[in-house]
N, C-alpha and C positions, 0 to 999 in steps of 0.2 A: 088666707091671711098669712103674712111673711114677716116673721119677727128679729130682732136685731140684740145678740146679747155685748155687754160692749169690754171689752177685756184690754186692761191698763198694764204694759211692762212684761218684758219677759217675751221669751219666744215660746208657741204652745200650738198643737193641734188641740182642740176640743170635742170632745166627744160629750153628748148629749143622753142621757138616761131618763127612761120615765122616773114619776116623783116616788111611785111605791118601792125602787128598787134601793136598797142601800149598799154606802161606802164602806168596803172592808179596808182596811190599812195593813200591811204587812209588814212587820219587822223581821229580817234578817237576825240569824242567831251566831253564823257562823263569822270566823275571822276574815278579811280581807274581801268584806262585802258593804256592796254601799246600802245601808241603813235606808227606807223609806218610812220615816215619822210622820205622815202628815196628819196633823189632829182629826180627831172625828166631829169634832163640832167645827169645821171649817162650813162657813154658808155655803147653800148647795149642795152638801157633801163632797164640797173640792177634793180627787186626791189625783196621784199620781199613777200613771198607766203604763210606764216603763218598768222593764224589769232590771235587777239592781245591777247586771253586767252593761244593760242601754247606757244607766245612770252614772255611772262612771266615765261611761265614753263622752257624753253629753256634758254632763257639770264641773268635772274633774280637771285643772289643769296638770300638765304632767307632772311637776313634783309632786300636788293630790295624790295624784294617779301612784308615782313610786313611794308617797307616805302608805296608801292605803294597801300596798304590794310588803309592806315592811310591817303591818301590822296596826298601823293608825284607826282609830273610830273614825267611820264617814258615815253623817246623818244629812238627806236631802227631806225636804219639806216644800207643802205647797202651801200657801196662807189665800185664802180666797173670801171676800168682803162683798155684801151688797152698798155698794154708793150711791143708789138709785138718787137719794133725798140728799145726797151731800156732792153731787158730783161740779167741776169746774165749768166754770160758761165757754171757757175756750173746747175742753172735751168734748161736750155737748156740741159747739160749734162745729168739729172737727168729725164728730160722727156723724152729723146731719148732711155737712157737705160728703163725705165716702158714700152712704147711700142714695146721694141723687144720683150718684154714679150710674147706679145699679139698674139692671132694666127692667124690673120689678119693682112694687113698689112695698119700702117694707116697713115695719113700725118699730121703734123703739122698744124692747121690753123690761129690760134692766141694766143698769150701770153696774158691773162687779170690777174690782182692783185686786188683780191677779198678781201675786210675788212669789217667788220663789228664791228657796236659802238652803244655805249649807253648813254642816259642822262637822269640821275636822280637827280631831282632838280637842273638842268643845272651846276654838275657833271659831265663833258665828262670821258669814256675812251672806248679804243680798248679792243673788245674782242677776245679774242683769245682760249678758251675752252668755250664748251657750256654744257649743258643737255640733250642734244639730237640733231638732225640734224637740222639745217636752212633751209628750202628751199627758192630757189631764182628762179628768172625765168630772161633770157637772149633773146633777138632778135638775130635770127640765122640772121648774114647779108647775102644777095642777092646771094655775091658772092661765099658763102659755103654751099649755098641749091644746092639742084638736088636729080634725083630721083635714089633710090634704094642705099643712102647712110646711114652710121650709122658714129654715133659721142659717144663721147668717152669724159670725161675731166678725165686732172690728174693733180688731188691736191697735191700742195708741204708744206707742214707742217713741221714746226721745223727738216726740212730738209731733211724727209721723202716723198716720191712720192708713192701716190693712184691712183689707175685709178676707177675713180667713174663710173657706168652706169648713162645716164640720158632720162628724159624723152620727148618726142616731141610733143607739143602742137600742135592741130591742131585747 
């Protein structure tokens, strides 16, 4: 069986974890480092999988980049949401069509809405173009493990659908 997680906004590789594993978050203490806050109650245990010199190169535009070289606070976050029961009929449209694509056949498992932000000198905003890829990592829940399955996410972006490969922590 072939599951489909469906990941809304933001550029991201995904990486996929069994359910018994937990998310650590890591805060940066030292100066002129990019801060990774990402809550621990995010669904999933969404966090971030970059280390804080990747995070800078990736989310940071270059003024960022020379505030946070000058001494600025930089906090990156990942917010990650099950929309399973609230998601848009065009999404749902837009992911149905990606996986007929596919030459496999796969099933839907969950809808999550994936954001990613930043805070610079407690400056919030959402980002939405990066530098390169985010990686995140997700708890694969209990009931969408099994053996001899493959998963599959398709990211919906400024209203475009990707189906990203992702990878399986073990």
């Amino acid at each position: 069986m072939k599951y489909i997680a469906f990941a809304k906004d933001s550029q991201f590789d995904i990486a996929l974890k069994k359910a018994d594993e937990t998310q650590t978050t890591s805060e940066a203490s030292t100066e002129n480092t990019v801060q990774d806050v990402t809550p621990s109650t995010n669904d999933f245990n969404g966090g971030l999988a970059n280390n804080a010199s990747d995070l800078a190169t990736l989310v940071l535009t270059e003024e960022e980049a020379a505030d946070l070289a000058n001494g600025a606070s930089v906090k990156v976050w990942v917010a990650v949401e099950d929309i399973s029961d609230n998601v848009s009929s065009s999404d749902k449209a837009s992911v149905e069509a990606a996986i007929q694509n596919l030459s496999a056949s796969y099933t839907v498992g969950k809808y999550l809405d994936l954001d990613l932000f930043k805070a610079v000198n407690d400056t919030q905003t959402q980002i939405t173009r990066t530098n390169g890829k985010v990686s995140i990592t997700l708890t694969l829940p209990e009931d969408l493990q099994g053996d001899n399955r493959t998963y599959k996410v398709v990211r919906i972006h400024e209203e475009a659908a990707t189906v990203l490969d992702i990878q399986i922590l073990t």
